[in-house]
C-alpha positions in Angstrom: 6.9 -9.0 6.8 7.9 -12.7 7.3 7.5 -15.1 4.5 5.5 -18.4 5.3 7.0 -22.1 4.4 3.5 -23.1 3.2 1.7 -25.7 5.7 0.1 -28.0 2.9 1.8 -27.4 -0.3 0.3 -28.0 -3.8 2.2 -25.8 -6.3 1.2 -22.3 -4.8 -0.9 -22.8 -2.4 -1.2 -23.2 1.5 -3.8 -23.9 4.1 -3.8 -21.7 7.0 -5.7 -20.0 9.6 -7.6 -16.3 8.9 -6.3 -13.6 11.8 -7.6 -11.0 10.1 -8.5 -9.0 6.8 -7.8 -5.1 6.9 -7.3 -3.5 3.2 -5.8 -5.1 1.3 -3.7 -7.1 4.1 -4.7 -10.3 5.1 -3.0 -12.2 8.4 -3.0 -15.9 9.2 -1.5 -18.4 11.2 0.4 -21.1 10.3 0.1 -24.2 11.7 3.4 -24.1 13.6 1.5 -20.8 15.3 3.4 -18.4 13.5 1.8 -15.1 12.3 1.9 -14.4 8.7 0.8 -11.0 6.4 0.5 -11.2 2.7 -0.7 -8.5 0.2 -4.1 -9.3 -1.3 -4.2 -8.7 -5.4 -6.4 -6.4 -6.2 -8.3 -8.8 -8.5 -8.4 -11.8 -5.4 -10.8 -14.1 -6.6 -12.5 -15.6 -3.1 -14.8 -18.2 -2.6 -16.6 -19.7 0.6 -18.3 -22.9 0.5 -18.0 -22.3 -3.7 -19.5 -19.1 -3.4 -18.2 -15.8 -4.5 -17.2 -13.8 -1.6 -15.1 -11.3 -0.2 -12.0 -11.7 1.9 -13.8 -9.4 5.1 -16.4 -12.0 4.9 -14.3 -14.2 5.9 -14.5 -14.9 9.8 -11.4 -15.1 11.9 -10.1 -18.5 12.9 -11.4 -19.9 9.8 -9.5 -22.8 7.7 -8.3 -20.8 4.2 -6.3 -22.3 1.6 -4.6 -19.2 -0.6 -2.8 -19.6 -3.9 0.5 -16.8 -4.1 1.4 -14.9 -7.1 4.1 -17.4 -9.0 6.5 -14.4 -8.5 5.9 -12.9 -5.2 4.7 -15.8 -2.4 3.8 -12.6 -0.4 0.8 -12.0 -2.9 -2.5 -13.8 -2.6 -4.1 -14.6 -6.0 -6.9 -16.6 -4.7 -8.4 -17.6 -1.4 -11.1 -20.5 -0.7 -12.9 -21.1 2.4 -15.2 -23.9 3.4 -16.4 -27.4 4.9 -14.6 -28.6 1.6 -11.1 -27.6 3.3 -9.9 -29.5 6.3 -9.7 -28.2 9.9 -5.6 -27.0 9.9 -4.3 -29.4 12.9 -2.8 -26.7 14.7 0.8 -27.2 16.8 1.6 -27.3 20.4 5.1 -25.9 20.7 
């Protein structure tokens, strides 16, 4: 599992785009392109358009900003999705 350099930093969190949710895995892109895996916490707290939601509701190529665990930055605490979060300007390497 490769550990992402957060695209838009604020303390613990980073903006990327949703791959995929299977389990309690969730993939993403960064915005360099690269492919990503963290674990999902089993208490996630996620939230779509400031709605409570859940992360397999989340459709793939969406815009997500997750906030890591403050001891494992594989760990997703939190995950918000919406038209409140920017489009992630995606790289052309």
């Amino acid at each position: 599992m490769k550990t992402e350099t957060p695209n838009k930093t604020s303390g613990n969190c980073c903006d990327s785009k949703l791959v995929k949710v299977a389990g309690n895995k969730l993939t993403s892109t960064s915005a360099e392109g690269e492919e990503n895996t963290y674990t999902l916490a089993e208490d996630a707290k996620v939230t779509c358009n400031g709605k409570v939601s859940k992360a397999t509701e989340i459709k793939a190529g969406s815009t997500i900003r997750m906030t890591m665990c403050n001891d494992d930055k594989n760990k997703v605490n939190a995950i918000d999705c919406g038209k409140h979060i920017p489009d992630l300007a995606m790289s052309k390497a």
